[in-house]
C-alpha positions, 0 to 999 in steps of 0.5 A: 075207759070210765067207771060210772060213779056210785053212791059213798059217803062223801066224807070218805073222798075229796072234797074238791076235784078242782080246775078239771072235771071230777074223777070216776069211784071205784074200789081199789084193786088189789094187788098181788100178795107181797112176796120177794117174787110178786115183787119183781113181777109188779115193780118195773117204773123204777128200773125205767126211772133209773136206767134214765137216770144213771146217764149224763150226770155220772158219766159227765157231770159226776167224773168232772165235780169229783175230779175239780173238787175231790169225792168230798162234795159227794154229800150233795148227790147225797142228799139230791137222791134222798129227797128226790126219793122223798119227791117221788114218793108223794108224786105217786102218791097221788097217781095211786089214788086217782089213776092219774099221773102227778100232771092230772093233780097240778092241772087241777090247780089254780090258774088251771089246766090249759096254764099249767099245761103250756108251763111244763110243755115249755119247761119240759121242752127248756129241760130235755128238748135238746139232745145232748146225750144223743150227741154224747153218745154218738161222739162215744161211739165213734171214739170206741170204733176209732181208737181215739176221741172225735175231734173236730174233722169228725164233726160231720159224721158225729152229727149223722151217728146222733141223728141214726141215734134219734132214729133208733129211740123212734124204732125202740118206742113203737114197739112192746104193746104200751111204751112202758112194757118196752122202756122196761124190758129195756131199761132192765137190760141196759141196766145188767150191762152197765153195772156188770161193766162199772163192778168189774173194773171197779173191783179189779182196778181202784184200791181198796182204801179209795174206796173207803175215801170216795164212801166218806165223800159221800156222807160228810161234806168237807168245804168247797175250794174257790172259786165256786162252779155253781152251774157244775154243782146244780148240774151235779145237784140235779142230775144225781137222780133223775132230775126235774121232768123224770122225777114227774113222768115217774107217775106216768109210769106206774099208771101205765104199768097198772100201779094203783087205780091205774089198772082202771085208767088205761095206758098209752099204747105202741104204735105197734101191737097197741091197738087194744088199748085205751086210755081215760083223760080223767081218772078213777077214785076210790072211798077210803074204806077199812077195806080200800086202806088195806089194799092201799097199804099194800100197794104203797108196799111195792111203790117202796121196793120200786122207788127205795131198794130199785131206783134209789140204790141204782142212782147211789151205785151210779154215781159212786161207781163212777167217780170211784173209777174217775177220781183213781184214775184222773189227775185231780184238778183236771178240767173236764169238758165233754167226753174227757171223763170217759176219755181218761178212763178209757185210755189208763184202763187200755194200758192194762188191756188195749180191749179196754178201750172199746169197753169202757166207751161202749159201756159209756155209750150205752149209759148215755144212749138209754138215758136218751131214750128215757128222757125222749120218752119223758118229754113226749109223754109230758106234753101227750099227757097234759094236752090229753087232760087239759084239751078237749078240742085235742081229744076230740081231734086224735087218739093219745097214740096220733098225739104221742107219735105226732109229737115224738116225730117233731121233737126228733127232726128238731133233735137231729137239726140242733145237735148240728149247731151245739157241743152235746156238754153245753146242751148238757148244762142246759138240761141239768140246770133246768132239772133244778127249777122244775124239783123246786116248783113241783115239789111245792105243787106236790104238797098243794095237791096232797093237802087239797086232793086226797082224802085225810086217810091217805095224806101224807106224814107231816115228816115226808111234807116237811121232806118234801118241802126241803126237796124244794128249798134244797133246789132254791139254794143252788137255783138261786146261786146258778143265776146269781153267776148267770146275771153276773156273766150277763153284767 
């Protein structure tokens, strides 16, 4: 799908296009009158983004900090969902403009293309290349059908229950005519189901003025007991939103959602019902035009409704919902591993009702089993995207859906061979610190792209740079800290 450049002045857009090739110009759709209504009908990648993020770091990491240190360290999830908000926000900038995800703009930077490509392929794959929801969800599941938690005799049909799991993802992935179309009609309902379940037995189980004593703990940070667990709290930093590679493929999204200059640049199709779609390995630009600036504007209107009120708020309520549940009805000062948090509440809330055995774990299954789904997607469409822009040789070899699909297949054998060989929480550990690296690496590259690639009308406030660049100085502190504990362990 390509726009044939035309003739504008020059002052109008970017003075460099950078290591790949330069974009097409076009104006800028526009979009829907902004309305409550219009609104629903056009956001949809921050229900995906949530639905991926309200997963393993409320259901384990969250219950597990808040039961060690009390909610009073919540201030950390605090300020992760802000400046993730922050993060996000200039990430789609970019994607707004061009067309392109977030990855198109880093790939343009120096040392190039095929370098950065390589970077976030192993990143991604150090981040989310090990399926440790997958096996948390399994072992979630069986608990919920057994009446207990699996122990080690289970092991063998917990490892199974993870691969039919894997298997599933690949099924719910070929299907909706764009991948996006599915994960979102999927991650809206997932979404109703979760926080239906998390309100009810929050309202009908926790007292009142727990509540008041978690809401502070979210805003005011009191001190952290020694010995610190720093692993425990970059985890708790990190997956609090949606944790590194998520916070990117975000903009994937809403280019496949048609957000922006997306609409001109196409989308990655399902294998089934796809067959009609198409997508540009460069993107489309538009001339900052009196014209182009207002329909910008309202563009960016909808990108706040999607990021703030949906992904924001879903993340807060994630997390405070949780560790409300867990720090009521877990001993403080408990050790945490694995499953123990669902666990715990499963077994106080079954002596109210035995029933609620079944439901608390059900629901936790599906909080682990969606974030699965999304961070499979999020992996996949990584490296589908950045060898789609950066390979001509793998253009010119597939389409993106043979890319897409090639590699998802890859990514589940080797899910289904390693959940047999690590605990899901260990794997788990991997994942989320790994999420810290990649805010504080990309958030710097996000402040490059903006400055050198967009046009001075559309570049960001020198509060959300400033915004930005925290976000990665927030990262560095308990990046640093997490290695500091890993080389002392290592000597």
């Amino acid at each position: 799908m390509t726009h044939a450049p035309r003739p504008v002045n020059d002052s109008l857009l970017p003075a460099s296009h950078g290591e790949l090739p330069p974009w097409n110009v076009a104006d800028l759709p526009a979009p829907p009158p902004f309305s409550v209504r219009n609104a629903f009908k056009v956001i949809g990648p921050g229900a995906i983004m949530a639905a991926t993020s309200v997963g393993g770091g409320e259901w384990l990491v969250g219950p597990a900090a808040a039961v060690k240190y009390s909610s009073s360290i919540f201030l950390i999830a605090t300020m992760a969902i802000m400046l993730q908000v922050v993060f996000n926000l200039e990430a789609i900038r970019y994607t707004l403009y061009t067309g392109e995800p977030i990855y198109g703009g880093i790939l343009r930077l120096k040392p190039g293309a095929r370098f950065w490509a390589a970077f976030y392929t192993l990143i991604g794959f150090f981040q989310l290349g090990w399926p440790a929801l997958a096996g948390s969800a399994a072992a979630t599941l069986l608990g919920a059908w057994m009446g207990r938690m699996p122990g080690a005799p289970e092991q063998g049909t917990q490892s199974w229950v993870a691969t039919g799991l894997i298997l599933a993802v690949v099924l719910i992935l070929s299907f909706g005519g764009t991948i996006e179309r599915m994960l979102e009609r999927f991650a809206w309902t997932m979404l109703g189901v979760v926080f239906l379940f998390l309100l009810v037995v929050n309202i009908l189980f926790v007292p009142l003025p727990h509540w008041w004593q978690t809401a502070t703990g979210f805003f005011k940070l009191s001190g952290l007991p020694h010995p610190i667990d720093w692993a425990l709290l970059g985890a708790l930093a990190a997956t609090a939103g949606s944790g590194g590679i998520g916070n990117l493929t975000v903009t994937n999204w809403l280019r496949d959602k048609g957000f922006g200059m997306g609409a001109l640049v196409g989308a990655i199709p399902s294998a089934v019902g796809g067959h009609q779609i198409v997508l540009s390995h460069v993107g489309t630009v538009f001339p900052a035009t009196p014209e182009n600036l207002v329909r910008w504007r309202a563009w960016v209107r909808y990108v706040h409704v999607d990021q703030i009120v949906v992904w924001g708020m879903f993340c807060f309520l994630g997390m405070f919902l949780n560790v409300n549940l867990a720090t009521a009805v877990i001993p403080h000062g408990t050790d945490l591993q694995g499953l123990a948090a669902g666990a715990y509440q499963a077994e106080y809330l079954s002596r109210i009702w035995p029933g609620f055995w079944f439901l608390t774990l059900f629901n936790g299954f599906w909080i682990l089993f969606k974030t699965q789904l999304g961070n499979t997607d999020i992996l996949v469409r990584t490296i589908t995207d950045a060898l789609w822009m950066a390979s001509p040789k793998a253009r010119a070899a597939s389409s993106i859906r043979t890319i897409y699909y090639g590699i998802l297949v890859v990514f589940s054998i080797w899910g289904a061979i390693v959940i047999r060989f690590a605990s899901p929480f260990t794997l788990f550990k991997i994942l989320a610190n790994m999420a810290g690296i990649v805010l504080l690496i990309a958030g710097v590259q996000i402040f490059l792209v903006n400055r050198r690639f967009l046009p001075a009308a559309l570049r960001p406030p020198l509060w959300r740079e400033a915004g930005l660049l925290l976000c990665s100085a927030f990262y560095a502190f308990f990046t640093f800290f997490v290695l500091r504990d890993l080389l002392r362990s290592m000597w």
